[in-house]
C-alpha positions in Angstrom: 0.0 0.0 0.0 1.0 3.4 -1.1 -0.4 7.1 -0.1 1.5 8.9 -1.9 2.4 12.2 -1.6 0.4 15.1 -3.8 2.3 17.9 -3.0 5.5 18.6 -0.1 3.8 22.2 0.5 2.2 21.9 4.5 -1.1 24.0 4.8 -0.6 27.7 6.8 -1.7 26.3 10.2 0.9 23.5 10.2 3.3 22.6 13.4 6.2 24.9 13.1 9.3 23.0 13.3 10.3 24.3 16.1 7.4 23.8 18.6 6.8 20.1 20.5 5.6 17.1 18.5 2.5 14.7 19.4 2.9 11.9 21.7 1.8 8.6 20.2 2.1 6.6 22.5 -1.8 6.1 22.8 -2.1 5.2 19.7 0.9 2.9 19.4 -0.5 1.1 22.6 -4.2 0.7 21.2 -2.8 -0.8 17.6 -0.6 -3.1 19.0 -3.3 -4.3 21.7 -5.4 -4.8 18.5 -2.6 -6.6 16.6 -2.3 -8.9 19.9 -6.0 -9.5 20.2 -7.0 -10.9 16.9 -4.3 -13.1 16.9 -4.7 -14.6 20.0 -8.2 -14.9 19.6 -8.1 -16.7 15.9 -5.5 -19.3 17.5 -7.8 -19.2 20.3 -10.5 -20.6 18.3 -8.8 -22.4 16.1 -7.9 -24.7 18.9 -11.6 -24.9 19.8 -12.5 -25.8 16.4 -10.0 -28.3 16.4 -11.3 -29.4 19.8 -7.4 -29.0 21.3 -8.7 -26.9 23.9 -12.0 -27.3 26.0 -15.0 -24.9 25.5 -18.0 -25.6 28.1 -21.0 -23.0 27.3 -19.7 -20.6 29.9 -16.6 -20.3 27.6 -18.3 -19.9 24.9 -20.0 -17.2 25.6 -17.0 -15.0 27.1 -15.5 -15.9 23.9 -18.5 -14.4 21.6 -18.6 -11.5 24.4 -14.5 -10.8 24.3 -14.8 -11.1 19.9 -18.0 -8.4 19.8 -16.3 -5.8 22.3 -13.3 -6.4 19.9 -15.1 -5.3 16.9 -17.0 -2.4 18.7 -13.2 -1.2 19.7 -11.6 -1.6 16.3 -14.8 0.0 14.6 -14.9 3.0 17.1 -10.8 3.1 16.2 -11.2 3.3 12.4 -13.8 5.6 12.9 -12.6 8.2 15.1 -9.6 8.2 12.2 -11.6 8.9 9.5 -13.9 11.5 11.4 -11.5 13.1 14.3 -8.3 12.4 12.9 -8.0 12.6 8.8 -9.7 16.2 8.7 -7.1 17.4 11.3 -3.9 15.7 9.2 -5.6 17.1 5.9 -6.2 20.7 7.5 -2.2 20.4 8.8 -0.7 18.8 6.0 -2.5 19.9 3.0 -2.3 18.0 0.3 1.3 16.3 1.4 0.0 12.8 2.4 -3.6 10.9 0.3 -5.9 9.0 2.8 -7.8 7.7 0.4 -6.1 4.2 0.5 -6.1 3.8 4.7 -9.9 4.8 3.9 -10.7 2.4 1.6 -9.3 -0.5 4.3 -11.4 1.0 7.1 -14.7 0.2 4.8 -13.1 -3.1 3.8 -13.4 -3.6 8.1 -16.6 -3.0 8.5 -18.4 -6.4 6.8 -15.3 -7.9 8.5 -16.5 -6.8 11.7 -20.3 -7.7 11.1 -20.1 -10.9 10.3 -17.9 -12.2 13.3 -20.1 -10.8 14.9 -22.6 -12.6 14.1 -20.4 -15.4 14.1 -19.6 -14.9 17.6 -22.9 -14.8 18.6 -23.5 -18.3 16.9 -20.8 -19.8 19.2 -21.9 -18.3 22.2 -24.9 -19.6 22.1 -24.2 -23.4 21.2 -20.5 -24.2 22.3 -20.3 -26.2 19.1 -16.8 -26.7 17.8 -18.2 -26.4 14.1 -19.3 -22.9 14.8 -15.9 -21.9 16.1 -14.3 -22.6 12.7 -15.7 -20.1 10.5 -15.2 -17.6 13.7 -11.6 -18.6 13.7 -11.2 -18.1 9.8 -12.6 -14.8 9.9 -10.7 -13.4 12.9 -7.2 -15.2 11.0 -8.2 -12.9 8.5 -9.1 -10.0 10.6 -5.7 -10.1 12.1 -4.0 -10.3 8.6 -5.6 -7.3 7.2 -5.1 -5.2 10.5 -1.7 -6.6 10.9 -0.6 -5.2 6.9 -2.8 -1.8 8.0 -1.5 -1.1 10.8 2.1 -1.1 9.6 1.0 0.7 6.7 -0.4 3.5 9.1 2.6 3.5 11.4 5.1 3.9 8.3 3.5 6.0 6.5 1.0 8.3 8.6 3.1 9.0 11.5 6.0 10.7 10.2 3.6 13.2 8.6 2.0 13.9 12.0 4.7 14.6 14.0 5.7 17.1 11.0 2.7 18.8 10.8 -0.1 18.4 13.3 0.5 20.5 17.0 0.3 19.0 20.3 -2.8 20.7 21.2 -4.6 19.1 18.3 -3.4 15.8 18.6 -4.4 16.0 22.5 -8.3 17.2 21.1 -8.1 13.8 19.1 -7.0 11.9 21.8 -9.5 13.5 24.7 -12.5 13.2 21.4 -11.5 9.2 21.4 -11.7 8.7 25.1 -15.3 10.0 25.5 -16.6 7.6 23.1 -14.7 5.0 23.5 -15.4 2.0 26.2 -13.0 2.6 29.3 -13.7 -1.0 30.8 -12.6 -2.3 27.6 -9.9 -0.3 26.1 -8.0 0.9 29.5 -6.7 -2.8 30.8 -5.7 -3.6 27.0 -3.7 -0.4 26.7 -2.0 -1.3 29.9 -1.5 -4.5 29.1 0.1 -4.1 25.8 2.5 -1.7 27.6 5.9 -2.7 29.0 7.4 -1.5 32.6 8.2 1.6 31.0 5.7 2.6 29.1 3.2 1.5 32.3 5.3 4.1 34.4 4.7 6.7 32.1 1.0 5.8 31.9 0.8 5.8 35.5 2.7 10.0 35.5 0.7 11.1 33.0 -2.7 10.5 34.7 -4.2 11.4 37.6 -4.1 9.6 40.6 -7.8 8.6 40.6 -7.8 7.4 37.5 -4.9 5.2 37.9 -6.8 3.6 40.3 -10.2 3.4 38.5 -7.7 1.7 35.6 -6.5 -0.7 37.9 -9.4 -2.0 38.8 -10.3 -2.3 35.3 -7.5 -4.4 34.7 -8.2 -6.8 37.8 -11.4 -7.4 36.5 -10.3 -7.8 32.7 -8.1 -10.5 33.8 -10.9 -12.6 35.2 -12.7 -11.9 32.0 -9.4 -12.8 30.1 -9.0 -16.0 32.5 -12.6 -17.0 31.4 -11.9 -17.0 27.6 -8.3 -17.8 27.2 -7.8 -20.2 30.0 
């Protein structure tokens, strides 16, 4: 994949050179838990289809729960790109970098998305090892397309923010992402795609009650985890 660039001119409200750049670190964190997730959960129920692994109906259905809060994060990701984040890169960058080709794979998601849903659901309600294979192809091929995407993005999309867009937008994207997005979900995966460093900065960059609100987030996530991974 290739977004070429139309023109090297910036538009007139650009980052000058000399202020700050954006931190993305939350956006590193949330693509990699993403990249994590779908593969774990396509070997996950791959092994279930293949009846390697036990799956009781209590499984089950944290495994159809864990795949549709999943798709609800990566959909709510994709979006707040193309409706937070592209219009700020495009009103910073002009016409240096073209979207059009990270668009087109965010619409290519979304039937992606639907139907393991509706997989998922399937599973959940009847345990049966047959249902889990057409779930597990589907998320395989989830975790392919994000996997190519994502390092797509990274390459070629975050250079050109830290050139062009300011801090204080890039902090209006992030604060627009956490008010619609699902803290009991996305908070423990962020910190737990984190190392010990990247943790510790996590922990000085917010405030103390929320650090705690996050860790018991996580606590709980790991039972939920427990429940569908083993």
């Amino acid at each position: 994949m290739n977004n070429s660039a139309r023109s090297a001119h910036p538009a007139d409200n650009a980052r000058r050179p000399a202020d700050p750049g954006p931190d993305l670190s939350g956006i590193t964190l949330t693509h990699r838990a993403m990249v994590a997730d779908t593969r774990r959960l396509a070997e996950l129920t791959t092994a279930l289809a293949q009846r390697r692994l036990p799956c009781g109906p209590p499984r089950a259905k944290a495994v159809a729960r864990y795949v549709a809060l999943m798709c609800e994060s990566i959909h709510h990701h994709h979006t707040m790109e193309d409706d937070v984040l592209w219009p700020v890169i495009e009103a910073s960058a002009g016409d240096f970098i073209d979207l059009t080709e990270l668009t087109e794979d965010h619409a290519a998601l979304d039937p992606r998305l639907d139907r393991l849903r509706v997989q998922a659901a399937a599973f959940g309600r009847s345990a049966d090892p047959e249902l889990a294979r057409p779930l597990a192809a589907g998320l395989t091929d989830l975790h392919q397309l994000l996997q190519a995407h994502i390092a797509d993005e990274e390459r070629e999309l975050f250079p050109v923010i830290r050139r062009y867009v300011s801090v204080k937008d890039w902090e209006s994207i992030e604060k627009a992402a956490r008010r619609s997005g699902r803290l009991s979900f996305e908070g423990p995966r962020i910190l737990g795609a984190a190392d010990d460093a990247e943790r510790a900065m996590i922990a000085a960059s917010v405030p103390g009650p929320l650090m705690l609100l996050l860790r018991f987030l996580s606590a709980r996530h790991r039972r939920f985890e427990r429940a569908v991974f083993g």
